[in-house]
N, C-alpha and C positions, 0 to 999 in steps of 0.2 A: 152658705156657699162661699162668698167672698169674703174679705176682710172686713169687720164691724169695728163700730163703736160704741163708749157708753158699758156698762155692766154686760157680765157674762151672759149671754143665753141658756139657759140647763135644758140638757138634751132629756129626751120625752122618757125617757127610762128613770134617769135619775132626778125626775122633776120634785118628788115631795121629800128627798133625804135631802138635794140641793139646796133646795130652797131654804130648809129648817135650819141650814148649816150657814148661813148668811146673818146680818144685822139688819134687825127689821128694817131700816131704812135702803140697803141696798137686795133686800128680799122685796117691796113692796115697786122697786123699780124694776128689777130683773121681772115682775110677774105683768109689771107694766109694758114691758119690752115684750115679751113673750105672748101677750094679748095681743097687742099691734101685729106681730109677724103672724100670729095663728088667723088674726080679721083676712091680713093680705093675702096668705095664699088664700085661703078659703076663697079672695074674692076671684083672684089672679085664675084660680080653676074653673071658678062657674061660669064667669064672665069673658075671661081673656086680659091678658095685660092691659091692652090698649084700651078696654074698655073701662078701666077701673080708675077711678082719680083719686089722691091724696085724702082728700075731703070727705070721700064714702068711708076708705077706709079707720081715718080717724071715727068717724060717726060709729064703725060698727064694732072702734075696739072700746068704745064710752070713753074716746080722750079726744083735746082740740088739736086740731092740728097744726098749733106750735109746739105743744107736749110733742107731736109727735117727729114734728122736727129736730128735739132736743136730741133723739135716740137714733135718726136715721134721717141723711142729706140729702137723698132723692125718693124717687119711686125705686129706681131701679137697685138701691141697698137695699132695701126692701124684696126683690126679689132674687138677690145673692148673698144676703149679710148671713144665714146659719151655715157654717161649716161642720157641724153636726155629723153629718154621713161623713166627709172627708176623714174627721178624726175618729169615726168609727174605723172606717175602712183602714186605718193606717196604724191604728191600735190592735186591730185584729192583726195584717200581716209583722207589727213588730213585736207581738206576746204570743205568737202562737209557738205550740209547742217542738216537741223535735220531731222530723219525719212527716209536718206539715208543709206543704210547699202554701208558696205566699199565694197563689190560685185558688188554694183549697181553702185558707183561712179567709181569704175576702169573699168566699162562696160561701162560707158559714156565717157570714157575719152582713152577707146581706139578704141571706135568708133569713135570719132573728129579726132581721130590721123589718123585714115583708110580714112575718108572721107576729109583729110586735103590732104594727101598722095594724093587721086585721081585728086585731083586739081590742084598739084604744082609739078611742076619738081625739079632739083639740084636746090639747092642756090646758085651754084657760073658756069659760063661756059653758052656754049651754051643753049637755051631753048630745053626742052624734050617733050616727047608727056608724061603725066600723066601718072603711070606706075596703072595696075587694081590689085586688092589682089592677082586673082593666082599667076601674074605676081611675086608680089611682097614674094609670099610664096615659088614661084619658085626657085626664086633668093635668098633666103636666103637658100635654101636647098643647094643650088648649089656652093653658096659663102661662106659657112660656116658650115650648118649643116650636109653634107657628108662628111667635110672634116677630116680625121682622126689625124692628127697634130692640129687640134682645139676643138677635142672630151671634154677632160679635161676641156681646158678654160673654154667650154660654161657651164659643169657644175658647175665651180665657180661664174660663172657669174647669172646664177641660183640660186647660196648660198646667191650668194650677196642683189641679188632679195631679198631672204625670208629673212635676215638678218634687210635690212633695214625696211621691210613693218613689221616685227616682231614689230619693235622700235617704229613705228609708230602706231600702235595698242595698246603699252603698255603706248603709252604718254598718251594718251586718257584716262586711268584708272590710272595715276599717280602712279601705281606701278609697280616693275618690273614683267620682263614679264614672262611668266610661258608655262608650255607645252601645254596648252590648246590655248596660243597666238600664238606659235609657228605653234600649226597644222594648224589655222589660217588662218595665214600668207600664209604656205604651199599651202593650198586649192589657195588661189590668187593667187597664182604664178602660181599655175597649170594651168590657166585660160589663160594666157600670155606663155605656154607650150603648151597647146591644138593650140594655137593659129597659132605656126609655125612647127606641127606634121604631118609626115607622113601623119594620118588621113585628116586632114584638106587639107592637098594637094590635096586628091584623091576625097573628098567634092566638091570640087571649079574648079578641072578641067572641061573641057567642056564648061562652061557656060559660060555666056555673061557677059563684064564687072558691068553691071546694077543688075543682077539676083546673080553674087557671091560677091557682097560689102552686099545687101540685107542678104544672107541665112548666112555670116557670120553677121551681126550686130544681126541679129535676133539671133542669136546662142551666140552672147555673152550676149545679154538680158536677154536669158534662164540663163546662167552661172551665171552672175553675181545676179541674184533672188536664185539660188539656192545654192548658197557660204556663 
């Protein structure tokens, strides 16, 4: 999410080409880092931010928690340090091809992500049963979006969203960007807000893993045609 430090993160797609393509020494750190952030959301969702201390999570990525201050200065890096999706989301609307609109490419691209989601547990640790959207809408309310010590964050992390997709909008017209790129932007983000709302939550309850990955893709198709 937010800005890290310390070795790259490799995004859960390209985790075992990434990794191979590193020197052991900063392959065996990056898997280190990546254990840490897979312990913390893991706990951030079961438990709740507030709930969770430094201390659990080092315990349950099998490192001390000085190692784990080497790679991350608070809790709360910790629960914004992968920007992952952002640079998903902004490699899709700046590779996509001709006669895609940037709506339509960040609806494809966070569809992959949902239906990559359903397939794959953590990267690093035991194997998981695949977590289903509610699941995963759940656990983001619960690990982050209730929490009121992370209110603030998330709305910069939100800024940061429209900051960059802004930037990326206005390469495309080789000038700078204007308020009209801005609202833009804004709208796409909204997209990726809708995404993990209240609303969305009370959508996706009830239903079957198969029927809520569906009525949200379908929902971001609508979105992403009409952005």
């Amino acid at each position: 999410m937010a800005d890290h430090l310390g070795p790259p993160v490799v995004p859960a797609g390209d985790a075992a080409g990434g990794l191979r393509a590193l020197p052991l020494r900063e392959r065996k750190r990056a898997m280190t880092r990546r254990a840490i952030l897979d312990a913390a959301e893991r706990l951030f969702e079961e438990r709740g931010f507030e709930h969770v201390t430094v201390a659990q999570i080092a315990d349950a990525a099998n490192v001390s928690v000085k190692t784990l201050f080497v790679y991350f200065r608070s809790k709360e890096d910790l629960a914004f340090t992968d920007t992952s999706l952002l640079d998903t989301c902004a490699a899709a609307i700046e590779g996509r091809s001709p006669g895609v609109s940037p709506g339509q490419a960040l609806a494809g691209a966070l569809i992959g992500v949902l239906r990559d989601a359903r397939q794959a547990g953590p990267q690093t640790g035991p194997p998981a049963r695949p977590q289903t959207v509610a699941e995963g809408i759940e656990g983001f309310h619960r690990g982050y979006g209730g929490s009121p010590a992370l209110h603030a964050r998330l709305l910069r992390m939100w800024e940061e969203y429209e900051d960059r997709i802004t930037a990326v909008l206005a390469a495309e017209t080789g000038a700078a960007p204007t308020p009209a790129t801005r609202l833009r932007a804004t709208g796409l983000v909204g997209i990726l807000r809708c995404l993990t709302s209240a609303e969305m939550r009370t959508a996706v309850a009830g239903r079957t893993p198969r029927d809520g990955l569906a009525y949200v893709c379908d929902w971001l198709l609508a979105a992403g045609e009409a952005a």
